[in-house]
VMD Tcl script that draws the C-alpha trace (Angstrom):
set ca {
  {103.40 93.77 91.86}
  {105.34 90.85 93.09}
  {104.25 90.24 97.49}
  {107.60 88.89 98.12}
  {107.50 91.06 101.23}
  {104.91 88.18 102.77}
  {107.49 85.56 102.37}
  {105.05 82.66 103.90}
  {102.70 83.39 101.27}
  {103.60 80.57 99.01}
  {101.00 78.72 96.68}
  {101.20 75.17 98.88}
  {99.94 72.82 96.08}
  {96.61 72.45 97.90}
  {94.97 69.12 97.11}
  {91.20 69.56 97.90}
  {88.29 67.17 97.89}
  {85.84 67.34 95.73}
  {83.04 69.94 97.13}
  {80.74 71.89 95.02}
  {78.76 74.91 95.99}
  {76.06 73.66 97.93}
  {72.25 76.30 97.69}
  {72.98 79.28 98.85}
  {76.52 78.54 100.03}
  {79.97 76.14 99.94}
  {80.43 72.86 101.11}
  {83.33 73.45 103.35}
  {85.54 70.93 104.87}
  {88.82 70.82 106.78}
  {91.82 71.45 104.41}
  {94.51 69.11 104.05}
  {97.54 71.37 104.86}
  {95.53 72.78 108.22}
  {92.36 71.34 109.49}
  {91.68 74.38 111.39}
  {91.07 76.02 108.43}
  {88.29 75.13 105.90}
  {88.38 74.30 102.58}
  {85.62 74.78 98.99}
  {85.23 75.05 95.76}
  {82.73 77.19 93.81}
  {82.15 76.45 89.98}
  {82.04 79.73 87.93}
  {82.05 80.40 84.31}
  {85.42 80.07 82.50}
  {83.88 83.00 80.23}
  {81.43 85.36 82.14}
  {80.36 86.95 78.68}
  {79.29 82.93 77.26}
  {78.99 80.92 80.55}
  {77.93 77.68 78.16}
  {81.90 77.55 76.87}
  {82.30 75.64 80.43}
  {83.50 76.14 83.85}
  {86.02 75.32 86.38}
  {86.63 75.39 90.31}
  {87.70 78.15 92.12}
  {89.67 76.68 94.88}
  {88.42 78.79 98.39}
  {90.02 78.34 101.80}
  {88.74 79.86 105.30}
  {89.48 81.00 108.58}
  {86.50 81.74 110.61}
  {86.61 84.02 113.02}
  {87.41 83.77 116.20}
  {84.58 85.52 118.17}
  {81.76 84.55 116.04}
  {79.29 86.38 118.67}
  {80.92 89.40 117.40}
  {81.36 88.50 114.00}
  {81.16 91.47 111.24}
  {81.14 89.26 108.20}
  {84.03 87.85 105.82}
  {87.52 89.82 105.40}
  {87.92 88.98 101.18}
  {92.24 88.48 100.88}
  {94.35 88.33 97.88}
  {98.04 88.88 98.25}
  {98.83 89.60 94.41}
  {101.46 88.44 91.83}
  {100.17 88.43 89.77}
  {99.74 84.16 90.69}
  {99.91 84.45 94.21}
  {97.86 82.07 95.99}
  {94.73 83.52 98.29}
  {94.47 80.20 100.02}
  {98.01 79.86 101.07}
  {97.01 83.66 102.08}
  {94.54 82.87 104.07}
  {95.83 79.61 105.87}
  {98.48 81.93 107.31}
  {95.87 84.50 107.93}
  {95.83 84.19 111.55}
  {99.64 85.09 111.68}
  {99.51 87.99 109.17}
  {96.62 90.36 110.46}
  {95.87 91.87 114.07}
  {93.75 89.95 116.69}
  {91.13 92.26 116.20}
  {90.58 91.59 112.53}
  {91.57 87.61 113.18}
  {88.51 87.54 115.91}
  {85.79 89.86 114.05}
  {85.95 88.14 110.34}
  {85.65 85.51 108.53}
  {89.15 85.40 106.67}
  {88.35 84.41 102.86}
  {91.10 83.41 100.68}
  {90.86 81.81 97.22}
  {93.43 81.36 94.06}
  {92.23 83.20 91.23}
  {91.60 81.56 87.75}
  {94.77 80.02 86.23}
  {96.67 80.07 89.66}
  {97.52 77.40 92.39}
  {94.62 75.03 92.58}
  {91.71 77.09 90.21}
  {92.53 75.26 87.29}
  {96.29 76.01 86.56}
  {97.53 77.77 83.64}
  {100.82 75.55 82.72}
  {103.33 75.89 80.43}
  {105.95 73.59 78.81}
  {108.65 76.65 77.95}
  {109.46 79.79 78.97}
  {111.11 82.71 77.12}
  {113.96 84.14 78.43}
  {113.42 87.60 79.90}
  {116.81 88.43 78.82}
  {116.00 92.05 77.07}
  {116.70 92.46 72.77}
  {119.69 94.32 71.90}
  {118.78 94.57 68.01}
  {115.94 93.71 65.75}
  {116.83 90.16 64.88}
  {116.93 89.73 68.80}
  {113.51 91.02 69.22}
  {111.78 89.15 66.38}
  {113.18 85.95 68.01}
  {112.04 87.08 71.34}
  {108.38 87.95 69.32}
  {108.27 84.48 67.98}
  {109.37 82.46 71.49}
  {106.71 84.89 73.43}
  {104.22 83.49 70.43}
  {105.30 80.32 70.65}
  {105.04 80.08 74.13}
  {101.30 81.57 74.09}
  {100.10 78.82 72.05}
  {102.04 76.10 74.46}
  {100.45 77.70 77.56}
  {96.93 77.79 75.64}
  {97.48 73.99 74.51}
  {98.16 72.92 77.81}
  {95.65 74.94 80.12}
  {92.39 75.36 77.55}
  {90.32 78.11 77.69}
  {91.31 79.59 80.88}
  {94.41 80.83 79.25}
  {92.31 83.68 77.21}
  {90.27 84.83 79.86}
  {92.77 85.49 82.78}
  {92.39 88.95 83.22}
  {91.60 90.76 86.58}
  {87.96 91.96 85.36}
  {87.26 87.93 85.01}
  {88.29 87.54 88.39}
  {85.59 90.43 89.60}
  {83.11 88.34 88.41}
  {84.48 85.65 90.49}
  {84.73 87.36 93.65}
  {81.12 88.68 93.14}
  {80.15 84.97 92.94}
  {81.95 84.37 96.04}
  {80.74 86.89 97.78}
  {76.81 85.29 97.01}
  {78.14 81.65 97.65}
  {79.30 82.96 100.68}
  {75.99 84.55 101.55}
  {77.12 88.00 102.60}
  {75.60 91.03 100.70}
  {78.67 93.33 101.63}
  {82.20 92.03 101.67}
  {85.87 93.65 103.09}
  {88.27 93.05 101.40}
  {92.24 93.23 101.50}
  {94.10 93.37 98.64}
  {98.05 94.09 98.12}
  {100.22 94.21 95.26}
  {98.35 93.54 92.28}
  {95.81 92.58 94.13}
  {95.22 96.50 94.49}
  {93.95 96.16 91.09}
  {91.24 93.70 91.71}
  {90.02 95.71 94.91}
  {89.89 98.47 92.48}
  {87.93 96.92 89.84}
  {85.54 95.27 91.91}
  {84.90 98.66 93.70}
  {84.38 100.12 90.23}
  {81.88 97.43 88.99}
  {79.85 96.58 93.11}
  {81.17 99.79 95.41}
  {77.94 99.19 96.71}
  {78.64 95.51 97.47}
  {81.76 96.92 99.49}
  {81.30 97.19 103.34}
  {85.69 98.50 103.53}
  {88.41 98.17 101.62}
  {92.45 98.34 101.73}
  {94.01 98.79 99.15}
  {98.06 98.04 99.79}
  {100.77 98.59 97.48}
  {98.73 100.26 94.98}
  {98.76 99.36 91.24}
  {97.76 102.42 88.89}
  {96.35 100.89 86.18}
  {95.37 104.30 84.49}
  {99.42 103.57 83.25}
  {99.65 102.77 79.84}
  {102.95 100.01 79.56}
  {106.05 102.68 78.86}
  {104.52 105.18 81.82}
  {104.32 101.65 83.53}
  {107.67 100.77 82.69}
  {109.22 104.20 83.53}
  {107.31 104.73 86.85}
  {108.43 101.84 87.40}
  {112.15 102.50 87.19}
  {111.94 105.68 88.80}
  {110.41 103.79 92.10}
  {113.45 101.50 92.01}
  {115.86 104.48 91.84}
  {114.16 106.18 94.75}
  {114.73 102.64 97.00}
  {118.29 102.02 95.79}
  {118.57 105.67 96.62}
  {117.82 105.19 100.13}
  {119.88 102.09 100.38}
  {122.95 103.97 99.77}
  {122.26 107.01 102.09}
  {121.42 103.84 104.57}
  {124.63 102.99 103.72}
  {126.19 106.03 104.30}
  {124.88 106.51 107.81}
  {125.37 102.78 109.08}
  {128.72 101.77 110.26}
  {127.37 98.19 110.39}
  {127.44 98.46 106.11}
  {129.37 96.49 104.50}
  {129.98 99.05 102.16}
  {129.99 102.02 104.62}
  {132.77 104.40 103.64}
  {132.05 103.84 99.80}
  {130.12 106.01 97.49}
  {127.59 103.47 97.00}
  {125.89 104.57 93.70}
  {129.52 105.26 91.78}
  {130.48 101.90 93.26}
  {127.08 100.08 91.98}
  {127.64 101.71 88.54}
  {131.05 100.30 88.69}
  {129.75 96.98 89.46}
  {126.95 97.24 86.31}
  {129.75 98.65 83.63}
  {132.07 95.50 84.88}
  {129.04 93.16 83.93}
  {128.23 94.75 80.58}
  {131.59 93.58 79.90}
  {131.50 90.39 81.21}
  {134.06 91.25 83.80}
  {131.86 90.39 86.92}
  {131.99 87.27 89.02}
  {130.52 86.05 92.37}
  {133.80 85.62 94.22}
  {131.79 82.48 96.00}
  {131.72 80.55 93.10}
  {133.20 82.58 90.37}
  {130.06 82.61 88.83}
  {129.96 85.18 86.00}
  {127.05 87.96 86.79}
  {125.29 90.04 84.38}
  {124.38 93.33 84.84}
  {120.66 91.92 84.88}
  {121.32 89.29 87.38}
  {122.95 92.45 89.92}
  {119.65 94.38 89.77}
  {117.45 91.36 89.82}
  {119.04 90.55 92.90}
  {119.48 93.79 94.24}
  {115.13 94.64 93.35}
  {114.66 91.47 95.55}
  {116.58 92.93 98.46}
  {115.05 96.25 97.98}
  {111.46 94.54 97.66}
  {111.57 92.71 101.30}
  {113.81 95.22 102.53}
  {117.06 93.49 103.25}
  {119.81 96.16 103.35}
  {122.30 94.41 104.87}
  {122.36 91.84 103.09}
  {122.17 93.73 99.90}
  {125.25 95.51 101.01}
  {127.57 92.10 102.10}
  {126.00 90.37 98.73}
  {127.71 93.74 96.58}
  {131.05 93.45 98.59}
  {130.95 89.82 97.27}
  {131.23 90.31 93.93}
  {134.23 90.55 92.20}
  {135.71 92.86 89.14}
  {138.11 90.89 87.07}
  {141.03 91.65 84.60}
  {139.15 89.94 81.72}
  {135.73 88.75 80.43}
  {134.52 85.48 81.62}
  {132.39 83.31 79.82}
  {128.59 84.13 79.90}
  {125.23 81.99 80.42}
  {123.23 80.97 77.92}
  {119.74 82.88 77.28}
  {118.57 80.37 75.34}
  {114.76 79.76 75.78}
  {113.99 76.66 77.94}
  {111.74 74.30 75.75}
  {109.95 70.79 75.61}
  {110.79 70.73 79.58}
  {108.23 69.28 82.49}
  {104.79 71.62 82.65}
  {105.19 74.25 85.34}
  {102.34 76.69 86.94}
  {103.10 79.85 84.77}
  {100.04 82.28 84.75}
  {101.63 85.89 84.89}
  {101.83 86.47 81.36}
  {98.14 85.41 80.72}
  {97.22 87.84 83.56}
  {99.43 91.33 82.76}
  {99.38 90.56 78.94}
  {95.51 90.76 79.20}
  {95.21 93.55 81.49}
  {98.05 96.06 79.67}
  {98.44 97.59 76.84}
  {99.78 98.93 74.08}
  {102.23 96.33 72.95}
  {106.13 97.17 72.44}
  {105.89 96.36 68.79}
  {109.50 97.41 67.57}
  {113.59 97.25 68.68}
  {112.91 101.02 68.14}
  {110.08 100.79 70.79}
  {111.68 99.02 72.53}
  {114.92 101.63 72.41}
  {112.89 104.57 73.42}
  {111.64 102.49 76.42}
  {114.88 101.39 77.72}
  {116.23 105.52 77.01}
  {113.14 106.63 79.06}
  {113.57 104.12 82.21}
  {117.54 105.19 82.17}
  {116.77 108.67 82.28}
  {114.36 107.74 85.04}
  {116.75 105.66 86.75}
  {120.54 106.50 85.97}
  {121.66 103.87 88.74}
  {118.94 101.23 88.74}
  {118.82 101.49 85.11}
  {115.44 99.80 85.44}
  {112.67 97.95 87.19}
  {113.70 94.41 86.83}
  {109.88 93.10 87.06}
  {108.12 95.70 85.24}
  {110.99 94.77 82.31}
  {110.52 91.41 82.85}
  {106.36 91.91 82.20}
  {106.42 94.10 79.67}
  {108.97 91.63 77.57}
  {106.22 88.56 78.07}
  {103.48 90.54 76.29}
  {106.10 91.02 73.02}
  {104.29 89.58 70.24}
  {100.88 89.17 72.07}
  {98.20 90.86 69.97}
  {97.83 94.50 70.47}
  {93.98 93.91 71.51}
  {93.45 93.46 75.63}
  {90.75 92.08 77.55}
  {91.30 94.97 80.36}
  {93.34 97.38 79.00}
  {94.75 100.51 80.96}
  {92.14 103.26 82.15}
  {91.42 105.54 84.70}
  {89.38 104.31 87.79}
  {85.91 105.48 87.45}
  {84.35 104.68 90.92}
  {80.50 105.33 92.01}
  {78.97 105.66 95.21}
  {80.51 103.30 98.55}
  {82.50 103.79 101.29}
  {86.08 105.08 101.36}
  {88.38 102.69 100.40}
  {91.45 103.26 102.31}
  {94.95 103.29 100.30}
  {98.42 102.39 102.03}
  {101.53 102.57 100.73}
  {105.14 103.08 101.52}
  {107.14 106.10 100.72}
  {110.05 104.42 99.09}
  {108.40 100.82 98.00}
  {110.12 100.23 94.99}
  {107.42 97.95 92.81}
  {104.45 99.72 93.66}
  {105.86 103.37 93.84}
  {104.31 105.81 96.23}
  {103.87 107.59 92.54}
  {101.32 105.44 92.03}
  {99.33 105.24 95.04}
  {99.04 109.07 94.74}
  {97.95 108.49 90.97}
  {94.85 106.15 91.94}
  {94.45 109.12 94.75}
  {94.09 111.49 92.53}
  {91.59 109.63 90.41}
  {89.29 108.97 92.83}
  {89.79 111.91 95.89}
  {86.30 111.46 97.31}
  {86.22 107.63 97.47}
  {89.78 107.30 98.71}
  {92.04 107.98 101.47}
  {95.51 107.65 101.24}
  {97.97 106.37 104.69}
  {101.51 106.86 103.77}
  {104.29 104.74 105.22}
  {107.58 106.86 105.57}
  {109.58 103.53 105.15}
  {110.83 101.16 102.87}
  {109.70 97.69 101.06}
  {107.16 96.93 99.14}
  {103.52 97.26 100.87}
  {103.15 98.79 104.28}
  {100.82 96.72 106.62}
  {102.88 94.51 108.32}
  {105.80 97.07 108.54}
  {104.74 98.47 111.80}
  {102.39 98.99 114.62}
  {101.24 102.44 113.79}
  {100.10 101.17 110.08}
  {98.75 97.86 111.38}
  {96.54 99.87 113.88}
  {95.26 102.54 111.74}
  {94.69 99.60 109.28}
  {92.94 97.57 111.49}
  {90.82 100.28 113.02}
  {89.31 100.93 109.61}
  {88.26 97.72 108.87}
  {86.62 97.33 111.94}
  {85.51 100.23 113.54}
  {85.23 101.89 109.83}
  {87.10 104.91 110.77}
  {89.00 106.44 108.34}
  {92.12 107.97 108.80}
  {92.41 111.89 107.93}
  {93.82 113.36 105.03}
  {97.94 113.30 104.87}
  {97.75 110.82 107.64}
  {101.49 109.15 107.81}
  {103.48 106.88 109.84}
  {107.06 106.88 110.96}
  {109.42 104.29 109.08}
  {110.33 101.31 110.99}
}
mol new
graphics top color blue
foreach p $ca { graphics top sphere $p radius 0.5 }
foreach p [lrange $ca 0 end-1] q [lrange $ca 1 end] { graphics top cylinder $p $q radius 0.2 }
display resetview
């Protein structure tokens, strides 16, 4: 879900000028963190279903490209999140994809509603993510979620309710006919997977190509989430540790890795784990936070010197507050409005919530569970059960073949479901595995940036069971 793997890909705080969408296209000008790069905004419909309730600007940013006598038309990015910003995206565009796709397109990047500069959703509090451990726990963690809803709603207006990724397709469809093009590419990872997908669904014939890159399977009602999840995580701390083993660079080489992590976790359940830097105590949910990060970009070796930091002590050592943070400064928050609005069903009980948490452990005996997906489904606790784009199987029509990439051992957006969407949708799609690790494959190496790039612009499609070699 999360593109950590793009690092660079930060939302900037673009500050635009004022430009509306001018007939029959944008009024572009240089943007303020890069004049090489241009700058717009489009005014759509806060609600497409009643677009009288208002509107606000989606903020766009391009790079044009480079051999505009051989220009194919405009390369649509979005590098997920969910609330990761397309312009930053695209400002960095140049540095991301091949020459050949940096010289034949037009490379289109815009934040989606609620995110970076496309009206904000903000929030003045925000729940811990710390998970329940009885029934009083997860009434109070009900209430703060509720609580915080009606902050985030207070403080960002109508946007807040209408967040979800089908609002978006409606967006880019607008941006597509602002930008005059009656075909669009596009490249989506992470979560963004999910818009490609939609959009595909609702204007395949709209679509000229289409990657699809760390692939969301929204067919996943929240515990398969959740579980599928966990079971991706396992697989990558899995082939940390027989990294481990083989690698006499380690820092743990020499160790049974996995009996040593579960040593690590049981010493934190029992508050008996410090960071021998700053004897900083370390739940068991701070360990595989950090350790899903290192997974996520992959960063092995520093997972491995980060573990041989930590320290096992005698006795417990005071613990953190989880208090939730309120009445603090308004900060960009949009992630619940987003997944709470495009998953369901609801975790409506500790007892829920219990079979869950049994289900990712059996998943995941090590990892216990996805720290993210957790982390998600714990924001939409207390959100009404009803969803603006609930889970469902892709149903795509007639348009080209949209080309799905994923690595073997990603651990947020598990191979699992890549195949999934696959499996959905075998005529429309073709699926490029990565036999590596981190989460989405495109930048990994040359063989998947090729076969990436030669689809978008020659259009050729990779055959079936098509893989690359791991870095």
């Amino acid at each position: 879900m999360r593109l950590l793997a793009l690092g660079a890909v930060l939302l900037l705080g673009l500050t635009q000028a004022p430009a509306v969408a001018a007939a029959g296209g944008l009024a572009w000008h240089p943007c303020e963190q890069d004049g090489t790069a241009d700058c717009a905004t489009l005014t759509v419909p806060v609600d497409w279903a009643d677009p009288a309730r208002g509107t606000f600007p989606l903020a766009v940013a391009r790079r044009r490209a480079t051999d505009q006598a051989g220009r194919i038309g405009a390369l649509l990015i979005n590098p997920g999140g969910p609330g990761a910003s397309g312009v930053s995206m695209a400002l960095s565009a140049n540095r991301f994809f091949g020459p050949d796709v940096v010289s034949r397109f037009d490379l289109i990047g815009f934040d989606p509603r609620g995110v970076g500069a496309s009206q904000p959703i903000k929030c003045a509090s925000r729940p811990s993510a710390r998970p329940p451990t009885s029934q009083a726990e997860f009434e109070a963690l009900a209430e703060a979620n509720r609580r915080q809803r009606a902050d985030c709603r207070q403080h960002s207006g109508p946007i807040f309710d209408h967040a979800d990724t089908m609002s978006v397709v409606q967006d880019v469809d607008a941006l597509r006919a602002a930008l005059g093009e009656s075909k669009i590419s596009y490249y989506g990872a992470s979560y963004g997977t999910l818009l490609g997908q939609q959009y595909a669904e609702r204007h395949g014939d709209r679509v000229r190509s289409m990657v699809l890159d760390g692939v969301m399977d929204h067919s996943l009602h929240l515990t398969e989430f959740s579980v599928s999840a966990a079971a991706s995580g396992e697989d990558a701390l899995a082939t940390f540790a027989d990294w481990c083993q083989r690698q006499d660079s380690c820092a743990l080489h020499g160790k049974q890795v996995l009996s040593y992590w579960d040593q690590l976790l049981d010493a934190a359940d029992q508050g008996r784990l410090v960071e021998q830097v700053d004897t900083m105590p370390a739940s068991s949910w701070y360990v595989i936070q950090h350790a899903y990060g290192s997974l996520i970009r992959p960063d092995f070796p520093g997972l491995a010197q980060w573990l041989a930091t930590l320290r096992i002590t005698a006795s417990p050592v005071p613990q953190p507050s989880s208090a939730e943070t309120a009445g603090g400064e308004l900060t960009d928050n949009p992630r619940p409005a987003v997944f709470c609005q495009d998953w369901t069903p609801r975790v409506t009980s500790y007892a829920d919530w219990q079979r869950i948490t049994g289900a990712e452990r059996a998943a995941a005996p090590h990892l216990r569970y996805s720290s993210e997906a957790r982390e998600a489904v714990l924001s939409c606790v207390g959100w009404p059960e009803q969803a603006a784009n609930p889970p469902r199987p892709v149903r795509l029509g007639p348009g080209p073949r949209i080309l799905l990439v994923n690595p073997l051992h990603d651990p947020a957006t598990g191979y699992s479901w890549a195949q999934g969407l696959h499996r959905q949708a075998p005529q429309r799609t073709v699926l490029l595995r990565y036999d590596g690790t981190g989460h989405t494959a495109y930048f990994r190496t040359d063989c998947v940036r090729h076969t990436v790039d030669d689809y978008l612009v020659a259009q050729t499609v990779p055959a079936t069971g098509t893989s690359c070699p791991a870095a």
